[in-house]
C-alpha positions, -999 to +999 in steps of 0.1 A: +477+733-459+508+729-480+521+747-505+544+739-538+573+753-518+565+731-485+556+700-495+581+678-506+571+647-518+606+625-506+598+637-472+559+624-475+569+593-495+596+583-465+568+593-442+541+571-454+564+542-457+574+546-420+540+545-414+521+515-430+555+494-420+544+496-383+513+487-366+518+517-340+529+553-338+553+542-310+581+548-337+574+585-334+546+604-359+558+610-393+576+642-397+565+671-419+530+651-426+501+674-420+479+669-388+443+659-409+465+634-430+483+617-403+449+612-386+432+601-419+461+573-422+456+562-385+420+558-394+424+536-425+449+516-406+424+512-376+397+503-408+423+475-423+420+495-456+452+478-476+482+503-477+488+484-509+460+485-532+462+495-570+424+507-573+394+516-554+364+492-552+332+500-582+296+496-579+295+468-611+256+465-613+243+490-636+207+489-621+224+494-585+246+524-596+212+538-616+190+538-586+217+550-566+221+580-592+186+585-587+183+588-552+202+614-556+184+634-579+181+667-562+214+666-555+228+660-596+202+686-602+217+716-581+253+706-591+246+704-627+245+748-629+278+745-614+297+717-638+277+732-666+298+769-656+331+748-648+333+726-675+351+746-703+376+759-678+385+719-675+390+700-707+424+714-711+432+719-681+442+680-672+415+685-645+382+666-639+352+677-615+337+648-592+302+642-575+301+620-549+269+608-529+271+607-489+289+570-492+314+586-512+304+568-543+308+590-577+275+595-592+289+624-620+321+633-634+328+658-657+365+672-672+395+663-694+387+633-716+422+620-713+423+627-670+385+607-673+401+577-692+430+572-667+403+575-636+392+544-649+420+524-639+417+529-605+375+536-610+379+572-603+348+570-627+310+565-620+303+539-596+334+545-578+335+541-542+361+569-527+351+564-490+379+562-464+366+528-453+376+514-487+401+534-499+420+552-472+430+588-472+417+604-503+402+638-510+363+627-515+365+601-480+382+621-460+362+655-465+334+630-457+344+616-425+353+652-415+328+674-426+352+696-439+370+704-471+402+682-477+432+681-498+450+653-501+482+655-527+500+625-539+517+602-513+492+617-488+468+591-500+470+560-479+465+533-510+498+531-530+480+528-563+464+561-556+497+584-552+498+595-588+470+617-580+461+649-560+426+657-554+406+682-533+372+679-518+346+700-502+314+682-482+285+694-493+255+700-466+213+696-468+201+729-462+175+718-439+196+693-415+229+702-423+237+671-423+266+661-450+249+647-483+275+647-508+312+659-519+320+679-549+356+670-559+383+686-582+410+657-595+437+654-614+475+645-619+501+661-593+508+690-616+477+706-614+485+706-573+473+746-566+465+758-530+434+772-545+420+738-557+401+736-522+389+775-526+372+762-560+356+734-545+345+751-515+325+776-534+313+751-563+296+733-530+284+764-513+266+769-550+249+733-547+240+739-515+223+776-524+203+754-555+194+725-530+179+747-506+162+772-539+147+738-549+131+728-512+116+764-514+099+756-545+091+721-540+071+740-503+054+764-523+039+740-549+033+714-523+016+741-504-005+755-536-016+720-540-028+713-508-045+748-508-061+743-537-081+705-519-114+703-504-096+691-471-076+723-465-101+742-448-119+712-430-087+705-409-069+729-385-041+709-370-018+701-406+014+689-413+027+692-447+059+664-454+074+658-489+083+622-503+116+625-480+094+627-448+107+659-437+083+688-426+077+714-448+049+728-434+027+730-398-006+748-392-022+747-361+001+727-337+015+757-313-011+757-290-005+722-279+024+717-256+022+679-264+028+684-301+052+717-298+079+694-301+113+692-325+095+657-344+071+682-358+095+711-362+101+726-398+130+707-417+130+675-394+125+641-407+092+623-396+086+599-418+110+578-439+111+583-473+070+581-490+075+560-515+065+523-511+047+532-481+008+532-480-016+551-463-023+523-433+015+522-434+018+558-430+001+564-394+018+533-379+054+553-386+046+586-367+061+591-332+042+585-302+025+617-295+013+623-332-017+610-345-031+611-376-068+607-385-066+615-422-043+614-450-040+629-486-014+624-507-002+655-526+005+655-564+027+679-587+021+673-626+013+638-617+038+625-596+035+621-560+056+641-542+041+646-504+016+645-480-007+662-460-012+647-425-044+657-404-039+654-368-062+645-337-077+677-322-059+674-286-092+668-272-094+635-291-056+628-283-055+594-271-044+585-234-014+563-234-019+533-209+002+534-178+021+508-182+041+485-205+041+451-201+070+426-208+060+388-207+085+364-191+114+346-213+111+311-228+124+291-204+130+316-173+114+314-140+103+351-139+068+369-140+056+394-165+076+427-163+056+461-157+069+494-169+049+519-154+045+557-169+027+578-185+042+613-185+055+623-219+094+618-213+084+583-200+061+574-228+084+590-254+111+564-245+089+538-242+074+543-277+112+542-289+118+512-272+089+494-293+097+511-326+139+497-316+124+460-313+114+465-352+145+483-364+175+461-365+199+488-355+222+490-323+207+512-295+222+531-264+200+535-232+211+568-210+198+571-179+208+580-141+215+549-119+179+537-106+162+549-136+153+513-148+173+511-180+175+478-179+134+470-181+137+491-217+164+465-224+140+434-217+109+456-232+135+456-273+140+418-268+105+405-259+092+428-289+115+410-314+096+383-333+115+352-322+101+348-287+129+323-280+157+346-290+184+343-263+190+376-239+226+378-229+234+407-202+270+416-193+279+443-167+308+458-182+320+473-148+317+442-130+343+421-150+381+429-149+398+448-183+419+417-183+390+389-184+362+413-203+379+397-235+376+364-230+339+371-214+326+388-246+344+368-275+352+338-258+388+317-259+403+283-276+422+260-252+453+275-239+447+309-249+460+318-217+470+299-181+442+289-159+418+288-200+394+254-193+399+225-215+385+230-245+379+272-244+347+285-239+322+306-259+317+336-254+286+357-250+284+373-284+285+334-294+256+327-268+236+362-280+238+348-315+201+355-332+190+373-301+202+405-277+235+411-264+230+434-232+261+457-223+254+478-191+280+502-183+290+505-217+315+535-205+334+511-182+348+492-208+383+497-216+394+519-243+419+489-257+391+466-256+363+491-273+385+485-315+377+447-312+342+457-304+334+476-335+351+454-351+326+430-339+298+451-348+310+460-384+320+425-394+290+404-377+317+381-366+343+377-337+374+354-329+380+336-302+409+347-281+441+325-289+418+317-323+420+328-356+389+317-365+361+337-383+327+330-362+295+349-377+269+361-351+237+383-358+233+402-325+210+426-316+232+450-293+219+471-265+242+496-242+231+511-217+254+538-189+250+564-171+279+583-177+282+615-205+299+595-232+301+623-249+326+641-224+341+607-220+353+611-256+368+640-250+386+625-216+400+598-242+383+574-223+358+564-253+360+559-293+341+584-308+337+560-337+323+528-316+296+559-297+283+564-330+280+528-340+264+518-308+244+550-305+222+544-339+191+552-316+194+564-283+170+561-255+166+587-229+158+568-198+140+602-178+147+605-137+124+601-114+119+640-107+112+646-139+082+620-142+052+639-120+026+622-104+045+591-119+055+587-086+022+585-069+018+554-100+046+540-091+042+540-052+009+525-055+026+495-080+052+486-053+026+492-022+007+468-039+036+443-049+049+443-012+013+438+000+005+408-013+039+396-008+032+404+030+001+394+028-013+428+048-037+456+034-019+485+008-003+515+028-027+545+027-006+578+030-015+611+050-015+642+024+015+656+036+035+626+039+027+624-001+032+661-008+063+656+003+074+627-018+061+642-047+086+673-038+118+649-028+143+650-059+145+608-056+186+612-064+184+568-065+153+574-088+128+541-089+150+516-071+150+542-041+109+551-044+112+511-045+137+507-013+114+533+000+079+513-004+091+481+007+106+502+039+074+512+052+061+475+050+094+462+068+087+489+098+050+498+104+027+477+122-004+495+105-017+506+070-014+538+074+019+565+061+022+600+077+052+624+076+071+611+105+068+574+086+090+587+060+128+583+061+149+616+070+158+621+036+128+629+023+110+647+055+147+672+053+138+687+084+173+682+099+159+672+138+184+662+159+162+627+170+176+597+172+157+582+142+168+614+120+206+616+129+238+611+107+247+580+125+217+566+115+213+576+080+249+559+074+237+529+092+218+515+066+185+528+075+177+544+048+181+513+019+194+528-006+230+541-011+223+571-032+199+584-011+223+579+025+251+601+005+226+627-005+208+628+033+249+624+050+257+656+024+224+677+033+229+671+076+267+679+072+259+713+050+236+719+082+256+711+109+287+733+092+265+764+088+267+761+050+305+761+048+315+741+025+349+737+029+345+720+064+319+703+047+343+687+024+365+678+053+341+661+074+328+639+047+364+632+040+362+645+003+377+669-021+357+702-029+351+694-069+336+661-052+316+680-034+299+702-059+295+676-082+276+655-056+253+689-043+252+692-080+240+655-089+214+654-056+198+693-066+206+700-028+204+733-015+240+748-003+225+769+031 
């Protein structure tokens, strides 16, 4: 952080004007600019935030900026302790103390009268909106984006008419989430420019967040008292107490029960949205998958309601979710109806968030090994969404070149570039348009390619290559990958910005091994699928031969058990599956048969590629005695490779 003596305001001024004058760093980065700031200016640049604007943007409708001031109740109520103590220390100080809500719009001010009046011209004032997506590097927007406190001193702000100030800001966090909710803000003219500023902040937030979390602790114990004090208290035993947020505030009788020991019902997390407008039949419909509710009473304090007790199934009365999930077949498409089969809790889990997705028009990312089936939870969002004739548009990212993705996503006018047909050509956001826009292998695309994307995605609207024409389009987007994007942030080979816009709900697609006697399900779906398309009797299986399926890891996950089904119907003359039936993979015994050798496995014989690496890995870990190194050599890859692979396939190193 800079002090009086350090920062020189030529130096910055030159800086910033270097800056906004190019479109790239490729000049060099600014000199003697501070690393937070120069990132908060790449940022606003990246958000087309105008280097030249004279004012922030202000809420104008009363009623809007009023029901936004009382959303935020609880919050103006633990800051007001706070501004009450600050206040006199301010009026002649040529200082003024902000609150901003968690889209960094002001919902209090207090301070100088005269600092107050000259906020207005640029709506430093009530109703002003200080995020970084509207207003560029600032003190409020930027501590927001970053969850950490920010100063930000004259021509370190990214909007010109914005320079004549210096401000510092300090997020402030919910006490039950820790999720950022607000900014406390102190702002002023550059003279009152103090390396403390931030150190007042930061401990006038800490204060708000020691009152928010004083007033949760009272707002339990009276919604507690109340419920205490009804006639259903003591007839229930499993409870769960929420307040008109819909987070928990209370559970009573739920750790017995694996099946409801889980974070949805854990102290502090959100569960329902917020109470008010919803009714009781609304109430139940809301509640995740694996909670059920078989009573309600709504909890009152001096009148108002403020909560809920929820009465839960006794987990004998729990209901059984069905096996399977069924997806009809698209207007117009030659296909049959879709069957999801599953019904251990990880399955049924992603499932339920796959039917609550199709309600919520929000973007969603499906994770999930390769072979987990993440594109049936793809079809399963767009045949839940009302339109039944909504187009589905799926684009494997990895299969398309970085220099044609482009044109495949947004489309191009004629001529955009040589070998562009006469006339261009839409492009599937165009053809998605009211319906789902499918991206598998999200983590493939390239890293220039992923800012036009959320550009995309934020403006509802693309342009055609070679076009500068606006085109709206209301998609429904659905990712999916396999791949850690997480880590492939850190790599640099992904935005952390589009991860979080495409990542609004993310599905956990579970592996094979992880689903239990899902397998024995899932066998008995394809054994029947292949029957009739064979026209022969189901394959029975020999107890052993289905012990050890159940203990195989499945590293190619259902499109292997699949491969695997359809196998025994391609090779067996009867109906009947014993151990030596099953391919070498799976049996592991490591004989040196004909049928079980290496040569074999990387024939082909096995149908399904993961599952030939994993078995060519296991035989060569044998035949080396465990060594890894010659291991490595044999199979003509590095050692990381290797580990990674025994890693991936859970296979045993002796």
């Amino acid at each position: 952080m800079p002090d009086n003596s350090s920062y020189s305001e030529d130096d910055t001024r030159k800086a910033w004007e270097k800056f906004v004058s190019s479109e790239t760093d490729a000049d060099g980065m600014p000199a003697k600019v501070r690393d937070e700031i120069l990132d908060s200016w790449r940022r606003s640049r990246e958000l087309g935030v105008d280097a030249g604007s004279q004012a922030s943007r202000k809420v104008i409708d009363e009623s809007q900026l009023f029901l936004r001031r009382e959303r935020n109740t609880a919050l103006r109520q633990a800051a007001s302790a706070a501004f009450k103590r600050l206040e006199p220390h301010l009026k002649e100080a040529r200082t003024i103390l902000i609150l901003a809500d968690s889209q960094g719009v002001i919902i209090d001010a207090i301070g100088d009268e005269h600092v107050l009046d000259e906020g207005q011209e640029i709506h430093l004032e009530l109703g002003g909106d200080w995020s970084e997506r509207t207003i560029g590097t600032n003190g409020i927007g930027t501590a927001l984006k970053t969850g950490k406190p920010s100063y930000v001193h004259a021509s370190e702000h990214f909007a010109e008419g914005v320079q004549a100030w210096t401000c510092a800001g300090a997020p402030i966090f919910d006490p039950l989430t820790q999720n950022v909710i607000g900014v406390v803000d102190l702002s002023g003219p550059p003279q009152i420019f103090r390396q403390h500023n931030v150190a007042l902040v930061l401990a006038a937030a800490r204060e708000i967040e020691i009152a928010l979390a004083e007033q949760k602790q009272v707002e339990r114990t009276q919604l507690l008292e109340a419920f205490l004090m009804s006639d259903y208290s003591r007839a229930h035993d499993s409870v769960v107490l929420v307040d008109q947020s819909g987070r928990v505030l209370f559970r009573r009788g739920l750790d017995d029960d694996p099946l409801r020991r889980t974070k949805e019902l854990s102290f502090g997390h959100k569960l329902l949205p917020k109470l008010e407008g919803l009714s009781d039949q609304d109430i139940p419909k809301l509640l995740p998958l694996n909670v059920e509710a078989e009573g309600i009473e709504r909890l009152k304090l001096e009148g108002v309601f403020r909560g809920a007790a929820l009465f839960l199934k006794d987990k004998g009365k729990m209901r059984q979710t069905g096996a399977t999930c069924t997806i009809k077949p698209r207007v117009n498409v030659a296909e049959g109806e879709i069957e999801i089969i599953g019904s251990s809790p990880k399955m049924v889990d992603a499932i339920g968030l796959a039917e609550r997705a199709a309600l919520a028009n929000v973007p969603v990312l499906i994770h999930g090994e390769t072979g987990v089936g993440k594109e049936l939870f793809a079809r399963l969002i767009h045949s839940r969404m009302p339109d039944n004739k909504a187009p589905y548009v799926p684009v494997n990212c990895a299969a398309i070149s970085g220099d044609l993705i482009g044109a495949e996503l947004f489309g191009y006018s004629e001529g955009a570039f040589t070998g562009a047909v006469r006339g261009g050509r839409t492009g599937k956001f165009e053809q998605a348009n009211n319906g789902v826009l499918c991206l598998d292998e999200i983590g493939d695309m390239p890293i220039e390619l992923q800012p036009y994307l959320l550009r995309a995605l934020e403006q509802r609207a693309i342009y055609r290559m070679g076009d500068n024409k606006r085109r709206p389009v209301d998609v429904r987007l659905v990712t999916m990958t396999n791949r850690d994007l997480r880590q492939e942030i850190e790599k640099g080979n992904f935005r952390r910005d589009l991860f979080y816009r495409i990542g609004v709900m993310t599905i956990e697609v579970p592996p094979l091994r992880e689903r239990g006697n899902d397998i024995v399900a899932l066998l008995d779906h394809f054994s029947q699928k292949y029957a009739e398309e064979t026209r022969r009797m189901p394959m029975t299986f020999a107890n052993r031969a289905m012990e050890l399926m159940l203990q195989y890891q499945w590293p190619g996950n259902v499109r292997e058990l699949r491969n695997v089904a359809q196998r025994f119907y391609l090779i067996k003359s009867d109906s009947f599956v014993t151990e030596r039936d099953l391919p070498p993979e799976i049996q592991d015994d490591f004989d040196d048969g004909a049928e079980d050798s290496l040569e074999h496995i990387l024939g082909g014989h096995s149908g399904d590629l993961e599952s030939i690496e994993a078995s060519a890995i296991r035989r060569a870990i044998s035949a080396e005695n465990g060594n890894l190194t010659k291991v490595a050599q044999v199979l003509g890859i590095s050692r990381p490779t290797l580990y990674r692979k025994i890693k991936r396939y859970h296979i045993r190193k002796v």
